[in-house]
PDB file of N, CA, C and O in Angstrom:
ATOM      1  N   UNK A   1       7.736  13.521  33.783  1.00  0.00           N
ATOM      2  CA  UNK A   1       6.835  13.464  32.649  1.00  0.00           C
ATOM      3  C   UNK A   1       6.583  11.994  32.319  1.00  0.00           C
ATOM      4  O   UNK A   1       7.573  11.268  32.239  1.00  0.00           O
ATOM      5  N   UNK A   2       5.546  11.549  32.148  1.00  0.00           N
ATOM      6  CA  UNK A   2       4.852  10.278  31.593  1.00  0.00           C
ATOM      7  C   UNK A   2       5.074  10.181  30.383  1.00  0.00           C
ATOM      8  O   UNK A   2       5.464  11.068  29.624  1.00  0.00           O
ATOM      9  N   UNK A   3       4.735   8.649  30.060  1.00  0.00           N
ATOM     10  CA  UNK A   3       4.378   8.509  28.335  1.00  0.00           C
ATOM     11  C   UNK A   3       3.343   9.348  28.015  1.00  0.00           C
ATOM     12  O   UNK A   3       3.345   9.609  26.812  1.00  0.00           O
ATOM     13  N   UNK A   4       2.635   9.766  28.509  1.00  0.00           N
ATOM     14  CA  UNK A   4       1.444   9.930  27.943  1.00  0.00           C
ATOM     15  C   UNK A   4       1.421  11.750  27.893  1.00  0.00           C
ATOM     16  O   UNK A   4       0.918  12.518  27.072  1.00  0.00           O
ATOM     17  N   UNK A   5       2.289  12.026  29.300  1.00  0.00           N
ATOM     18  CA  UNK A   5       2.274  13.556  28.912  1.00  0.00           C
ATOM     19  C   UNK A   5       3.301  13.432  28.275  1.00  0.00           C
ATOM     20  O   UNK A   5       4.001  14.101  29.035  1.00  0.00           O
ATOM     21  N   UNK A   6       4.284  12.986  27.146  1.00  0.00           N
ATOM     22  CA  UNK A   6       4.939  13.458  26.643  1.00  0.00           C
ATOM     23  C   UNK A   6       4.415  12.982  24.727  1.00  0.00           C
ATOM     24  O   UNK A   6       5.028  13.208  23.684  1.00  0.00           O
ATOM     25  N   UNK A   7       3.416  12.462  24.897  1.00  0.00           N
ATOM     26  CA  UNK A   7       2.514  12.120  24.233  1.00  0.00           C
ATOM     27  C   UNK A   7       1.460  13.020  23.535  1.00  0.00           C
ATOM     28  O   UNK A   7       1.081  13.094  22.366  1.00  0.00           O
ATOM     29  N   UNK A   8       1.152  13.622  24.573  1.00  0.00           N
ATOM     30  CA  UNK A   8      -0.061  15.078  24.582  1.00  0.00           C
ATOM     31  C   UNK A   8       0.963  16.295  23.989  1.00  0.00           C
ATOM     32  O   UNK A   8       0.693  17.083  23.083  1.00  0.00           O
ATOM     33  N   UNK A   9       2.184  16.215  24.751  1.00  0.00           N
ATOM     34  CA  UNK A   9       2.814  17.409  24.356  1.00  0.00           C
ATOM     35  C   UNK A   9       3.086  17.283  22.470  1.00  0.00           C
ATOM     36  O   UNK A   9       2.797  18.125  21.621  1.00  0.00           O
ATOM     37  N   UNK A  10       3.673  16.044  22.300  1.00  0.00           N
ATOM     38  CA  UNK A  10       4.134  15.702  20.834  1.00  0.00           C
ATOM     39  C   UNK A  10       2.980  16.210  20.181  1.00  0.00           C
ATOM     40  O   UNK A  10       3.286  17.125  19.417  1.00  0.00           O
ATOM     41  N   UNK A  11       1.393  15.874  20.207  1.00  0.00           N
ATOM     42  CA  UNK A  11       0.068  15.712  20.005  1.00  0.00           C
ATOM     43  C   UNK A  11       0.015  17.335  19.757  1.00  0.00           C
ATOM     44  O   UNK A  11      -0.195  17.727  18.610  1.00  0.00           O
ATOM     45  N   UNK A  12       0.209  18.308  20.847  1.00  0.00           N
ATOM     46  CA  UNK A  12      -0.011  19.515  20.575  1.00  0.00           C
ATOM     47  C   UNK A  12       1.505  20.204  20.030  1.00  0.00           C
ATOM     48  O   UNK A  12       1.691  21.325  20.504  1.00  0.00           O
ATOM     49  N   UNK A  13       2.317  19.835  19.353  1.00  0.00           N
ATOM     50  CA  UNK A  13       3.675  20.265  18.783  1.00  0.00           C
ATOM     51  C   UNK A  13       2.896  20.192  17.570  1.00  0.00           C
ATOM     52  O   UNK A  13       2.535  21.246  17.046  1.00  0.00           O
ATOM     53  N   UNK A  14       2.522  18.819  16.941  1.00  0.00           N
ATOM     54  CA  UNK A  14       2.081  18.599  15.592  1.00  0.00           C
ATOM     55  C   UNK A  14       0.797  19.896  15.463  1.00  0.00           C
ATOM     56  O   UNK A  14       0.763  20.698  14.529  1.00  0.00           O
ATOM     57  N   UNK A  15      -0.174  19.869  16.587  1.00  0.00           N
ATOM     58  CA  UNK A  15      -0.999  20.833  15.999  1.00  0.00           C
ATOM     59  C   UNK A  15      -0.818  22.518  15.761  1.00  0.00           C
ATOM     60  O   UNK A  15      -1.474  23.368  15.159  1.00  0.00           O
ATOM     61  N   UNK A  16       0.367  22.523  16.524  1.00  0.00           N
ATOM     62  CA  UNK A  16       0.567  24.053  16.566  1.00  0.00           C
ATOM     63  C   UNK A  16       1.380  23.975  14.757  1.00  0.00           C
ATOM     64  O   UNK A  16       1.121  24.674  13.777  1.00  0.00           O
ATOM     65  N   UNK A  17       2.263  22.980  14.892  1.00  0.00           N
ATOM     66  CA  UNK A  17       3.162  23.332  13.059  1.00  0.00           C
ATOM     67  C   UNK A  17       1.846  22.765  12.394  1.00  0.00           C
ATOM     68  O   UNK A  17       2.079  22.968  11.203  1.00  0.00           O
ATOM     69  N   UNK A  18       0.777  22.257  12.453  1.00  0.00           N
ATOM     70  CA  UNK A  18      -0.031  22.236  11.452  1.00  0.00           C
ATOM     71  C   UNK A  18      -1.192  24.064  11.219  1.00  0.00           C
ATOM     72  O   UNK A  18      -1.635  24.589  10.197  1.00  0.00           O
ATOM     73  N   UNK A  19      -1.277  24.471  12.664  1.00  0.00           N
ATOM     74  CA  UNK A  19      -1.809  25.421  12.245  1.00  0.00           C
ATOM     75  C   UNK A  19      -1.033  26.582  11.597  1.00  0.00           C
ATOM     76  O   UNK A  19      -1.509  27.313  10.728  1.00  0.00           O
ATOM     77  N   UNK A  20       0.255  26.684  12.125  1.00  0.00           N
ATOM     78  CA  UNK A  20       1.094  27.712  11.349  1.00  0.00           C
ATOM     79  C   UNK A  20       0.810  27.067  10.103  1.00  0.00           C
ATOM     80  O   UNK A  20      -0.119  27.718   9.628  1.00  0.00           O
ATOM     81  N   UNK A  21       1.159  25.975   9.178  1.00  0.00           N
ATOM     82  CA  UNK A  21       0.801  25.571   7.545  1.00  0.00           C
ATOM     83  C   UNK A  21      -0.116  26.083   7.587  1.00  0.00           C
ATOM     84  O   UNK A  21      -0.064  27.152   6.978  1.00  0.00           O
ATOM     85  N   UNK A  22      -1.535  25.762   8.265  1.00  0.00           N
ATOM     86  CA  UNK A  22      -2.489  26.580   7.104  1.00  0.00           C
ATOM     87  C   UNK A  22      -2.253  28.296   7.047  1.00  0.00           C
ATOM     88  O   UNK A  22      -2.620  29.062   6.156  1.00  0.00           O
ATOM     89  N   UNK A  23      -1.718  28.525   7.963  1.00  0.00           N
ATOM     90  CA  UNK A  23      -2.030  30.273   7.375  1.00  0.00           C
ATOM     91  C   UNK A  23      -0.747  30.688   6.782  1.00  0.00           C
ATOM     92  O   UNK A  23      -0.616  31.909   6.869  1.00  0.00           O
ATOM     93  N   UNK A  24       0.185  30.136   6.243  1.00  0.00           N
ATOM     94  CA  UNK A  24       1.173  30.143   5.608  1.00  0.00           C
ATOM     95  C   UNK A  24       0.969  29.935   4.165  1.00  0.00           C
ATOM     96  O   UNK A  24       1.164  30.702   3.222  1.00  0.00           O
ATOM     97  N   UNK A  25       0.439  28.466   4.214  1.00  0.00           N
ATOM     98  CA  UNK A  25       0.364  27.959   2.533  1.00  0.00           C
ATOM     99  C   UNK A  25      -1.074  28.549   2.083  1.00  0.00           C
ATOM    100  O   UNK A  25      -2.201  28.355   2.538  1.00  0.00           O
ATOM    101  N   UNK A  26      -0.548  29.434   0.893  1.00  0.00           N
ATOM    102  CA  UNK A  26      -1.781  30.075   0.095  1.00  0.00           C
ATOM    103  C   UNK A  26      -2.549  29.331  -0.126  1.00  0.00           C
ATOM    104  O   UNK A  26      -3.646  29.804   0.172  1.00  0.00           O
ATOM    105  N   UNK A  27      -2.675  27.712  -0.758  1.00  0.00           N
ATOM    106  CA  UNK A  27      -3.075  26.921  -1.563  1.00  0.00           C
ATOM    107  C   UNK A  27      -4.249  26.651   0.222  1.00  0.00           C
ATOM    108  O   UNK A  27      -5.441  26.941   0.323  1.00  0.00           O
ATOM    109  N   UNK A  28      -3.749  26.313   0.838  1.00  0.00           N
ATOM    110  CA  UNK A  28      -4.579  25.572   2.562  1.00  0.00           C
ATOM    111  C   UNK A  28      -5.512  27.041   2.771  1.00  0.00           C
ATOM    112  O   UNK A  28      -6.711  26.899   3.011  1.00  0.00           O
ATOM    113  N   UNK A  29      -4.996  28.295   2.685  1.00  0.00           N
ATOM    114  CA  UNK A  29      -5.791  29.077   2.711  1.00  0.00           C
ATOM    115  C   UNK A  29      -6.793  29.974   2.015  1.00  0.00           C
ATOM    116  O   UNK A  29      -7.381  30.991   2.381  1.00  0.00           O
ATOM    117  N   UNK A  30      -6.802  29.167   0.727  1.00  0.00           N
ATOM    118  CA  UNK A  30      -8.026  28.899   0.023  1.00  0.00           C
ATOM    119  C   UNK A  30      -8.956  28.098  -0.223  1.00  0.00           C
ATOM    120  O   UNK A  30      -9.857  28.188  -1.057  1.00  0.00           O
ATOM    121  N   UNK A  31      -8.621  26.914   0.881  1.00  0.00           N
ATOM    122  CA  UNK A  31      -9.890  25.839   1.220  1.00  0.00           C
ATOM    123  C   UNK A  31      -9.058  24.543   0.152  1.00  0.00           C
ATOM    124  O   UNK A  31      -9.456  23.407  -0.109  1.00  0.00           O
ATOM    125  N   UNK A  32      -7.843  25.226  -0.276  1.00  0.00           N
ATOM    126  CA  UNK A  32      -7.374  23.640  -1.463  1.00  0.00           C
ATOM    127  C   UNK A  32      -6.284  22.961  -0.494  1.00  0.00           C
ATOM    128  O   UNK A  32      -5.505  23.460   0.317  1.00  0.00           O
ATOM    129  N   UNK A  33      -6.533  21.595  -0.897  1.00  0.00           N
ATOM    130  CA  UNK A  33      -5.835  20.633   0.410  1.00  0.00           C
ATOM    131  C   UNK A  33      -4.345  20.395  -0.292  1.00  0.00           C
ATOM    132  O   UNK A  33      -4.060  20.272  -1.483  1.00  0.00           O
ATOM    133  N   UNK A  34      -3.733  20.381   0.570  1.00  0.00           N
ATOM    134  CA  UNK A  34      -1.989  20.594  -0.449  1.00  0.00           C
ATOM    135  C   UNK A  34      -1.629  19.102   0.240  1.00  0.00           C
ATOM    136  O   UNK A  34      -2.328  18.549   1.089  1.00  0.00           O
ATOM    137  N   UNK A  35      -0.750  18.737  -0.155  1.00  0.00           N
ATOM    138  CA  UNK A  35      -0.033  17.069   0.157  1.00  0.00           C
ATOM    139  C   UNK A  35       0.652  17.572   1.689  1.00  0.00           C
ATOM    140  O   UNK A  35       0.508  16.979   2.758  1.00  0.00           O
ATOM    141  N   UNK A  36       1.056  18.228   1.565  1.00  0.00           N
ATOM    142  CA  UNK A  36       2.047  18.588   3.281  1.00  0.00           C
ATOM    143  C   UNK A  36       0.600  18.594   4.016  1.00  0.00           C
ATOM    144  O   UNK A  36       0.349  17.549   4.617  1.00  0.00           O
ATOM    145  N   UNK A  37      -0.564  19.786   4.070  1.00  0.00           N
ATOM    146  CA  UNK A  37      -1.364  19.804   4.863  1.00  0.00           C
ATOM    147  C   UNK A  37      -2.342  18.599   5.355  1.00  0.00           C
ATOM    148  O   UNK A  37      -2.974  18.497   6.407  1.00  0.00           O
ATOM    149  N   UNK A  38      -2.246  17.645   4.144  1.00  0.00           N
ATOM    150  CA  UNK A  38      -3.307  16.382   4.204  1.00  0.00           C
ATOM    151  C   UNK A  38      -2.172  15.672   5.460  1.00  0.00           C
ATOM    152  O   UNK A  38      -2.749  15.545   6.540  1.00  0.00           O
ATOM    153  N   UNK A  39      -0.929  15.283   5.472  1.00  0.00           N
ATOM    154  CA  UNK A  39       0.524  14.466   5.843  1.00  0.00           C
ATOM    155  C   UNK A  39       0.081  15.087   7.864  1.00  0.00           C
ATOM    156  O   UNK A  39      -0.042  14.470   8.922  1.00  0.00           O
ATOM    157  N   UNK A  40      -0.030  16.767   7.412  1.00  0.00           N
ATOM    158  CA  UNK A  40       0.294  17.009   8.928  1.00  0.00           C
ATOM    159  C   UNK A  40      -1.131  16.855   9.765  1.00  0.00           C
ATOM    160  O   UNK A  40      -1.241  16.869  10.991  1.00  0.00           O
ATOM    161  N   UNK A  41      -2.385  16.677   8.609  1.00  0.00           N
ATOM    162  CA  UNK A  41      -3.757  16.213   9.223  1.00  0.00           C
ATOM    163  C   UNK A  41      -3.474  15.223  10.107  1.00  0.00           C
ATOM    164  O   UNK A  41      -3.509  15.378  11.328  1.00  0.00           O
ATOM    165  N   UNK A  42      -3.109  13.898   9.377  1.00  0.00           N
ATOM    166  CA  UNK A  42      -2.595  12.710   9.432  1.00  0.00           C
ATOM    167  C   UNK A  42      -2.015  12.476  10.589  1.00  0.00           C
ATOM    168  O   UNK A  42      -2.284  11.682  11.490  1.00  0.00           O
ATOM    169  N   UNK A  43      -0.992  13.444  10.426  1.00  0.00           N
ATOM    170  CA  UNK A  43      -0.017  12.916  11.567  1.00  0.00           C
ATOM    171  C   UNK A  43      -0.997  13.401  13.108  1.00  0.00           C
ATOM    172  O   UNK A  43      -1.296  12.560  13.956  1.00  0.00           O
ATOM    173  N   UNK A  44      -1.342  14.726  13.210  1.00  0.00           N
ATOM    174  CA  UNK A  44      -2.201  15.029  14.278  1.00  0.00           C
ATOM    175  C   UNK A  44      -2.852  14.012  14.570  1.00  0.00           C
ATOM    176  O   UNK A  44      -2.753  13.312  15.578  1.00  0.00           O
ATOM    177  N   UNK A  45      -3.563  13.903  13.656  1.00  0.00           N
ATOM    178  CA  UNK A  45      -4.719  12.650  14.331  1.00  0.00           C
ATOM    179  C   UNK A  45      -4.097  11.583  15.142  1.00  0.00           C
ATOM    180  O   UNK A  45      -4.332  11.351  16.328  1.00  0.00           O
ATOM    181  N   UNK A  46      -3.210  10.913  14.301  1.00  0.00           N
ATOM    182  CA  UNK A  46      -2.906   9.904  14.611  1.00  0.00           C
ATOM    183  C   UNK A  46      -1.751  10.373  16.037  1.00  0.00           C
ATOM    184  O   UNK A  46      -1.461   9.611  16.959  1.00  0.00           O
ATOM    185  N   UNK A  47      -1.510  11.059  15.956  1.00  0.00           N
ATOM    186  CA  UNK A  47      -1.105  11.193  17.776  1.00  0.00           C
ATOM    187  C   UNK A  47      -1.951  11.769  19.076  1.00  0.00           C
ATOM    188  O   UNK A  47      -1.748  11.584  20.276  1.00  0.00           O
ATOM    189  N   UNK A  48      -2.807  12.411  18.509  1.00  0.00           N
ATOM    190  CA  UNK A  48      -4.100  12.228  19.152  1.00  0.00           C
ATOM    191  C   UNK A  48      -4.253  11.337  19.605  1.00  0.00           C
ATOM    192  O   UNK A  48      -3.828  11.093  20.734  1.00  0.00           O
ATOM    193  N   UNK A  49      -4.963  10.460  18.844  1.00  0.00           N
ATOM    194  CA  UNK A  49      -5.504   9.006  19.150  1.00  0.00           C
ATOM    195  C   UNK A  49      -4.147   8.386  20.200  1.00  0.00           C
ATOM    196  O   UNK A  49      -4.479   8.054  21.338  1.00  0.00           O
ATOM    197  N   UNK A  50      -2.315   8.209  19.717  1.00  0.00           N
ATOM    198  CA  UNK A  50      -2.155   7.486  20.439  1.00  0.00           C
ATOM    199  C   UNK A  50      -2.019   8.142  22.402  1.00  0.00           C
ATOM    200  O   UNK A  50      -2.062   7.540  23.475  1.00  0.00           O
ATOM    201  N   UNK A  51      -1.847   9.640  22.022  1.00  0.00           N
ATOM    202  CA  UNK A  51      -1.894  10.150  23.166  1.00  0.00           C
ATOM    203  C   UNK A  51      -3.128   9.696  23.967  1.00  0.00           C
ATOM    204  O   UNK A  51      -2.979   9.468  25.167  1.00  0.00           O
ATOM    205  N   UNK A  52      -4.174   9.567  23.467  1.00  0.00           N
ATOM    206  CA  UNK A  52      -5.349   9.196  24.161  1.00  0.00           C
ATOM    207  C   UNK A  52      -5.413   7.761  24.824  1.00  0.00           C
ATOM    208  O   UNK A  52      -5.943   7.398  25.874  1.00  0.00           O
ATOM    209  N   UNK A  53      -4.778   7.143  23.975  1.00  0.00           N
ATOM    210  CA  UNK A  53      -4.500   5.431  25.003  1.00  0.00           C
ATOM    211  C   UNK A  53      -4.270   5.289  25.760  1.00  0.00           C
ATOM    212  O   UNK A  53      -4.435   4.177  26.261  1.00  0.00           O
ATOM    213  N   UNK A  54      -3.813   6.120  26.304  1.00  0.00           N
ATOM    214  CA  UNK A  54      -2.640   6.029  27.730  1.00  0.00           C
ATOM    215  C   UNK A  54      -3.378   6.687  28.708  1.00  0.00           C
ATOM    216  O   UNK A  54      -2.734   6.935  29.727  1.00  0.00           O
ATOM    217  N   UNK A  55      -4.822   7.128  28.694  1.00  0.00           N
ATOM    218  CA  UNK A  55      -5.610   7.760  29.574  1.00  0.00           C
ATOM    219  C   UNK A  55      -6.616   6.369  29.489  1.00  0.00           C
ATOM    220  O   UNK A  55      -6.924   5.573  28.602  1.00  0.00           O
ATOM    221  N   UNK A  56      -7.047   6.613  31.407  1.00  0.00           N
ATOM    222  CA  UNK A  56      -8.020   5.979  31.546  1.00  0.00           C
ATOM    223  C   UNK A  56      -9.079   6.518  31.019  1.00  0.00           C
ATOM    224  O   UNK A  56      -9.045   7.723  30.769  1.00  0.00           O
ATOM    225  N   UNK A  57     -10.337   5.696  30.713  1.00  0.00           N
ATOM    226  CA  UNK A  57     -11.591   5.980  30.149  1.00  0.00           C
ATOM    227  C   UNK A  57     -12.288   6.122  31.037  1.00  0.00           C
ATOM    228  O   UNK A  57     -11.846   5.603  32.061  1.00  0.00           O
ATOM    229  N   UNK A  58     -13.527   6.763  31.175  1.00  0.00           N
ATOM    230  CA  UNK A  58     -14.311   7.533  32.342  1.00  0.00           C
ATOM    231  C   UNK A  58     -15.418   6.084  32.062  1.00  0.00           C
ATOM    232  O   UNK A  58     -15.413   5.405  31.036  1.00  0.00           O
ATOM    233  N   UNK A  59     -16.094   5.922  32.975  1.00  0.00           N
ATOM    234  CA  UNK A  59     -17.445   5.279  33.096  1.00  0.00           C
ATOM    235  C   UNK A  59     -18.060   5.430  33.704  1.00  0.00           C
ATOM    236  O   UNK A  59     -19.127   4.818  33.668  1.00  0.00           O
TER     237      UNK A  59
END
């Protein structure tokens, strides 16, 4: 495993416990943004992005 696939994997860990929150927290599944759900937005993204560094870019 690479940095980068272990990168992607972290990347899709965060998104799977972010999608269990929303259908868990009543408050996320009424369209209202709760402090945990904004935190685990956050964190997704931002391992997204760093998972994505570590791939070459197409041209």
């Amino acid at each position: 495993m690479t940095v980068t696939d272990g990168a992607t994997a972290h990347a899709d860990e965060l998104y799977r416990i972010q999608l269990r929150h929303l259908d868990d927290c009543p408050g996320c599944r009424k369209g209202v943004e709760c402090s945990q759900g904004v935190r685990l937005r956050r964190a997704v993204r931002a391992a997204r992005l760093a998972a994505d560094k570590g791939r070459p870019r197409w041209t």
